[in-house]
DRENPA-3360 file (N, C-alpha, C; in nm, 2 decimals, always signed):
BEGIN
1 = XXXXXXXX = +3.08/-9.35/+0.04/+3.01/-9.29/-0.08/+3.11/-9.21/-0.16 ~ +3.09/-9.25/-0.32/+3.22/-9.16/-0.41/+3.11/-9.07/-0.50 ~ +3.17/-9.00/-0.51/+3.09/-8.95/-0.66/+3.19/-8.92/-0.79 ~ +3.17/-9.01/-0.90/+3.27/-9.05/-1.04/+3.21/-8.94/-1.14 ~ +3.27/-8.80/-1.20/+3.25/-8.70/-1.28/+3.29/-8.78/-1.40 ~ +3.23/-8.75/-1.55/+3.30/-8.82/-1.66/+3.27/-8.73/-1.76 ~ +3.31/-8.72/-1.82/+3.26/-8.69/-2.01/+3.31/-8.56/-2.08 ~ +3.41/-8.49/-1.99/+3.50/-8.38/-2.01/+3.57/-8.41/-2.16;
9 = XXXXXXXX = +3.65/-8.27/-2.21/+3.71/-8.31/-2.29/+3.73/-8.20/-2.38 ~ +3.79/-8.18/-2.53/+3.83/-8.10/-2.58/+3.71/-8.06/-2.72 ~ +3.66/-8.01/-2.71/+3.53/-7.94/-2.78/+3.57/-7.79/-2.90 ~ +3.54/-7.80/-2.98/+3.53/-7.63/-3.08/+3.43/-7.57/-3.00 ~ +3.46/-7.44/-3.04/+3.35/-7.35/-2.98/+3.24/-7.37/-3.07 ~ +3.13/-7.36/-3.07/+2.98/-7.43/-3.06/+2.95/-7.56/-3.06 ~ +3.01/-7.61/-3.01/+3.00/-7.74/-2.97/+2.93/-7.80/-2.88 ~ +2.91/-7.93/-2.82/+2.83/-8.00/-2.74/+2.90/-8.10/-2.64;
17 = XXXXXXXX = +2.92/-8.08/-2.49/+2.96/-8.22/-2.45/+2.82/-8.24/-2.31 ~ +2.83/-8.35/-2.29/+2.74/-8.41/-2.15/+2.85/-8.47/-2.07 ~ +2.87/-8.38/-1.96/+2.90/-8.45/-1.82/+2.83/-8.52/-1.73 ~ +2.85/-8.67/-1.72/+2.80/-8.72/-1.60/+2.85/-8.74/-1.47 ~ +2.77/-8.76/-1.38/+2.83/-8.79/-1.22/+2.74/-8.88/-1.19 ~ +2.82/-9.03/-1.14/+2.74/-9.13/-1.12/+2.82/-9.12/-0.97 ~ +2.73/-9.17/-0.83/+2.73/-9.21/-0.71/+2.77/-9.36/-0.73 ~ +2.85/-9.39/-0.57/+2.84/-9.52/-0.50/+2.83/-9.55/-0.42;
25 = XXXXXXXX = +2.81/-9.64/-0.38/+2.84/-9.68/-0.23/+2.69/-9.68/-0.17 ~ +2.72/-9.68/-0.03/+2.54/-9.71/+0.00/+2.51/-9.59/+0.10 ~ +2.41/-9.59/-0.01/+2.31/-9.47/-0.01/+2.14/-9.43/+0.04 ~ +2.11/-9.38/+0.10/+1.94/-9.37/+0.14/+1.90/-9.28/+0.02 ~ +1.96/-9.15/+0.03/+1.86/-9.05/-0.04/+1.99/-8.97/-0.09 ~ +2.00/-8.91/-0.20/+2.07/-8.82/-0.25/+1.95/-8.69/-0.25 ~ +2.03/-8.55/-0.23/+1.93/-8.46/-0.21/+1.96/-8.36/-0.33 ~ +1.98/-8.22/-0.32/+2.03/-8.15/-0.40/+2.21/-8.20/-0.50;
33 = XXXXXXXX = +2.20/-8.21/-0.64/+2.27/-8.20/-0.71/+2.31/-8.11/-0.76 ~ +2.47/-8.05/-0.80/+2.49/-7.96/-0.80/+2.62/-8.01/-0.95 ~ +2.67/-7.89/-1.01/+2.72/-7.89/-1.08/+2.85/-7.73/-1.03 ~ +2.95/-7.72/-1.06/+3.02/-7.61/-1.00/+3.14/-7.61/-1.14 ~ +3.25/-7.55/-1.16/+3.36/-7.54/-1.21/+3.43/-7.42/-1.21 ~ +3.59/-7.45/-1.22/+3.70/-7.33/-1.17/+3.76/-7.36/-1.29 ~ +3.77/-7.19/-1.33/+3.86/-7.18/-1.45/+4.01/-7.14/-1.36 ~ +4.13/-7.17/-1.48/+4.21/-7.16/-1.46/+4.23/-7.01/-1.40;
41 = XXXXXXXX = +4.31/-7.00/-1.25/+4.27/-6.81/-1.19/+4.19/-6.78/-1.12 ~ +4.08/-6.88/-1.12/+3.91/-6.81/-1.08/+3.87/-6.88/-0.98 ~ +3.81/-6.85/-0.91/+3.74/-6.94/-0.86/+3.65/-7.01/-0.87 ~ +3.58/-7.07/-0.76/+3.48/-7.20/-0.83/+3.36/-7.15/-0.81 ~ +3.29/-7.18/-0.92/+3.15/-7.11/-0.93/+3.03/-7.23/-0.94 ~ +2.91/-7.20/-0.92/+2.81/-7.28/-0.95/+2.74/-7.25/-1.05 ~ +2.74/-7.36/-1.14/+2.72/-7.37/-1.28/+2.54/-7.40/-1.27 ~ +2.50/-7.50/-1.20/+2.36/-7.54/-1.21/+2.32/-7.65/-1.10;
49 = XXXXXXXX = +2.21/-7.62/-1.08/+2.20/-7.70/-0.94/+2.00/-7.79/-0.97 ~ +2.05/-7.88/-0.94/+1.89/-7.92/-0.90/+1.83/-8.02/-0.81 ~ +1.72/-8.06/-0.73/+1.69/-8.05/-0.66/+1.59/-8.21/-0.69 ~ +1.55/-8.26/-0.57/+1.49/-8.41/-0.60/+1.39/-8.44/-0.67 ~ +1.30/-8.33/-0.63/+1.18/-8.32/-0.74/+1.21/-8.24/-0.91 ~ +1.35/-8.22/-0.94/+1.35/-8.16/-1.04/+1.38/-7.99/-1.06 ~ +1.36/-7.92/-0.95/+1.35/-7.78/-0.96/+1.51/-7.74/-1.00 ~ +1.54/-7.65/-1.11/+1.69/-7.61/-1.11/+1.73/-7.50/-1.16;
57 = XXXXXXXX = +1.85/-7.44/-1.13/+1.88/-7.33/-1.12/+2.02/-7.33/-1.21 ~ +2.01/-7.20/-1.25/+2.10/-7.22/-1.35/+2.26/-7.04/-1.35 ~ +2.37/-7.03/-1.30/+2.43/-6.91/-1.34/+2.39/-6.81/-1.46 ~ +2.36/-6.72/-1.46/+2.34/-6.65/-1.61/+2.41/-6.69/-1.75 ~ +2.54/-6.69/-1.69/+2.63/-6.76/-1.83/+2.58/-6.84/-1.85 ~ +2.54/-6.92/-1.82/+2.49/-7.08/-1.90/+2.36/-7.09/-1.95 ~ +2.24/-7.00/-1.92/+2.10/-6.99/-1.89/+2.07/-7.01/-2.08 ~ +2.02/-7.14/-2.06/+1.97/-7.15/-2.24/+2.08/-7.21/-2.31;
65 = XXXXXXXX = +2.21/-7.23/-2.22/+2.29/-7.33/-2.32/+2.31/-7.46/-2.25 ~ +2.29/-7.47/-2.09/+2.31/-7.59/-2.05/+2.18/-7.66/-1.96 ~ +2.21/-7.78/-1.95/+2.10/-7.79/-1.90/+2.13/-7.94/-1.83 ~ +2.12/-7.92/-1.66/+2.10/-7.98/-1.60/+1.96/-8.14/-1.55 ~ +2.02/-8.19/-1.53/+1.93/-8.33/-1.51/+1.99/-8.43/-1.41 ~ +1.89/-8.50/-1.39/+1.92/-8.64/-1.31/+1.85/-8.75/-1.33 ~ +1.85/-8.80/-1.28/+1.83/-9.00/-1.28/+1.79/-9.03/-1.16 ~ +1.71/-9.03/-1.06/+1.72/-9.02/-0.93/+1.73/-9.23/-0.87;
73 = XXXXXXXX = +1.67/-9.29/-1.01/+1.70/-9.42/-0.97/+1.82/-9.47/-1.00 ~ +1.95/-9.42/-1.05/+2.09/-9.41/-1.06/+2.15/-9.33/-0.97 ~ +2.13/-9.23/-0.90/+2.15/-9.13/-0.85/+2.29/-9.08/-0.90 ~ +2.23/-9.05/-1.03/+2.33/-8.97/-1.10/+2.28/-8.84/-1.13 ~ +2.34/-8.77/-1.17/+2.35/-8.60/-1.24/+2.41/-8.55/-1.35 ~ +2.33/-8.50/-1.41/+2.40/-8.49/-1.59/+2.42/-8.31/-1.63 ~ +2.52/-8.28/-1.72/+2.52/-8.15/-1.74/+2.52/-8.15/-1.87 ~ +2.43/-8.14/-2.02/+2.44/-8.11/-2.12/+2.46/-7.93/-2.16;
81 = XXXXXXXX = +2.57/-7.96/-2.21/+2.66/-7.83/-2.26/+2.66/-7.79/-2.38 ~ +2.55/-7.73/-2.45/+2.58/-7.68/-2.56/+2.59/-7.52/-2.60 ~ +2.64/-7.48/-2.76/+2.69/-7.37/-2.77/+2.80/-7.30/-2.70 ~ +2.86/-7.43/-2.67/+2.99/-7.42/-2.56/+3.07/-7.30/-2.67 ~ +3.18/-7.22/-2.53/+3.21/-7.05/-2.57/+3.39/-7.08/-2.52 ~ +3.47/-7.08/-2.55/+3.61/-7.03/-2.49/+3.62/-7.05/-2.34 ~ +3.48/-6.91/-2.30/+3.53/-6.89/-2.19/+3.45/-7.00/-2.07 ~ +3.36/-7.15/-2.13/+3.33/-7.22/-2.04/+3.43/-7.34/-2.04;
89 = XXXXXXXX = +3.57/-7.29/-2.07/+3.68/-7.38/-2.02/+3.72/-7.39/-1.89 ~ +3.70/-7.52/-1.82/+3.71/-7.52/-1.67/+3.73/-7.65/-1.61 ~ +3.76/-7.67/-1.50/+3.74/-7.81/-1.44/+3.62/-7.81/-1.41 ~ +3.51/-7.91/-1.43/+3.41/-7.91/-1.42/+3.41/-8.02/-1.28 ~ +3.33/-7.97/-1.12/+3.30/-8.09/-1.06/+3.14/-8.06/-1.02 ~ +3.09/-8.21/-0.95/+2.96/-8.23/-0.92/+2.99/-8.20/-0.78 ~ +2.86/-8.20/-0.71/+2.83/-8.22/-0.58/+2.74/-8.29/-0.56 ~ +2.74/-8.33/-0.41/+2.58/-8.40/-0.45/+2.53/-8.41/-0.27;
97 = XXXXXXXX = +2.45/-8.38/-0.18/+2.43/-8.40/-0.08/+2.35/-8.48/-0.03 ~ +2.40/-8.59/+0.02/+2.38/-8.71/+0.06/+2.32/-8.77/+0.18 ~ +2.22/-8.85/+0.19/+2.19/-8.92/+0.33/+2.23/-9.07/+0.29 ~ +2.37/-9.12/+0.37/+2.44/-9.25/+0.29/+2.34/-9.34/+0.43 ~ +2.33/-9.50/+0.37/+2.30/-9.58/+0.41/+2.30/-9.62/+0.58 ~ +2.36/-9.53/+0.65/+2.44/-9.52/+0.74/+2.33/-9.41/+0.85 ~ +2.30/-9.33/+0.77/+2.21/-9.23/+0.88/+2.32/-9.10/+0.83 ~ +2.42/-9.09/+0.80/+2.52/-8.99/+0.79/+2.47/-8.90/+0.68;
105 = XXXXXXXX = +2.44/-8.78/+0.69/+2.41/-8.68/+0.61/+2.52/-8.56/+0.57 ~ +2.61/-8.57/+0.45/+2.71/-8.48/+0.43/+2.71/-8.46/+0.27 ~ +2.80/-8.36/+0.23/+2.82/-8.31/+0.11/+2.94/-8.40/+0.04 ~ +2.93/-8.46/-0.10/+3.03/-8.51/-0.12/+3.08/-8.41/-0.26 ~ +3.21/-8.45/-0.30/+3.22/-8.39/-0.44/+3.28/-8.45/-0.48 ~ +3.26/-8.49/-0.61/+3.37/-8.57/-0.71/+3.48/-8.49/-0.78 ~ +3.54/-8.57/-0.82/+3.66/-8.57/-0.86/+3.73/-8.40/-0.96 ~ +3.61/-8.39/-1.06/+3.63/-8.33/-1.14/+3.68/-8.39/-1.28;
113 = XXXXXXX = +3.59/-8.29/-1.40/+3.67/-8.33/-1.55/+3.70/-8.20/-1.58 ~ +3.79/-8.22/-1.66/+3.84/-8.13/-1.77/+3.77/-8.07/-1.89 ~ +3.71/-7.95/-1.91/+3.60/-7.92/-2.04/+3.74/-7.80/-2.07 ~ +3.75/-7.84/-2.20/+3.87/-7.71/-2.28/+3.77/-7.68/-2.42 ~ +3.74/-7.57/-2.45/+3.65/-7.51/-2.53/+3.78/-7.43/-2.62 ~ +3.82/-7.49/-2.74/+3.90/-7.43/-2.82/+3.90/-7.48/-2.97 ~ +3.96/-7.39/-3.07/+3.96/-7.41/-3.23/+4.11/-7.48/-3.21;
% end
């Protein structure tokens, strides 16, 4: 099982980008999706998270500018980012916890993208 983060990139401040995270490999059930990112210095925080039925949670900094989703027949996870600020410059990665095809139940994380919020 992989998980492929994509859609990072170099944005003005009020701007808009959408991160996705598409899964592979074989899979029974993807459970909670998660979204995290570390700024340069910082540690890594949880940006937004949601859950199979849809329930999601969001860090205060982002509350009203981003907004978390999924696809559960892709088992993918999406992060739309807008009124993006300076300081939501970060490596952005997913998580995603997994029951793979196998019986194996574990946490995977992708790769990570790059969101740089600058004039």
């Amino acid at each position: 099982v992989q998980l492929q983060a994509s859609g990072g990139g170099l944005v003005q401040p009020g701007g808009s980008l959408r991160l996705s995270c598409a899964t592979s490999g074989s899979i029974f059930k993807v459970n909670a999706m998660d979204w995290y990112r570390q700024a340069p210095g910082k540690q890594r925080e949880l940006v937004a998270t949601i859950t199979t039925g849809g329930s999601t949670n969001y860090a205060d900094s982002v509350k009203g500018r981003f907004t978390i989703s999924r696809d559960n027949a892709k088992h993918t996870v999406y992060l739309q980012m807008n009124s993006l600020k300076p300081e939501d410059t970060a490596v952005y990665y997913c998580k995603a916890d997994i029951l793979s095809g196998i019986g194996v139940r574990r946490v995977y994380w992708g790769q990570g993208t790059l969101v740089t919020v600058s004039s």
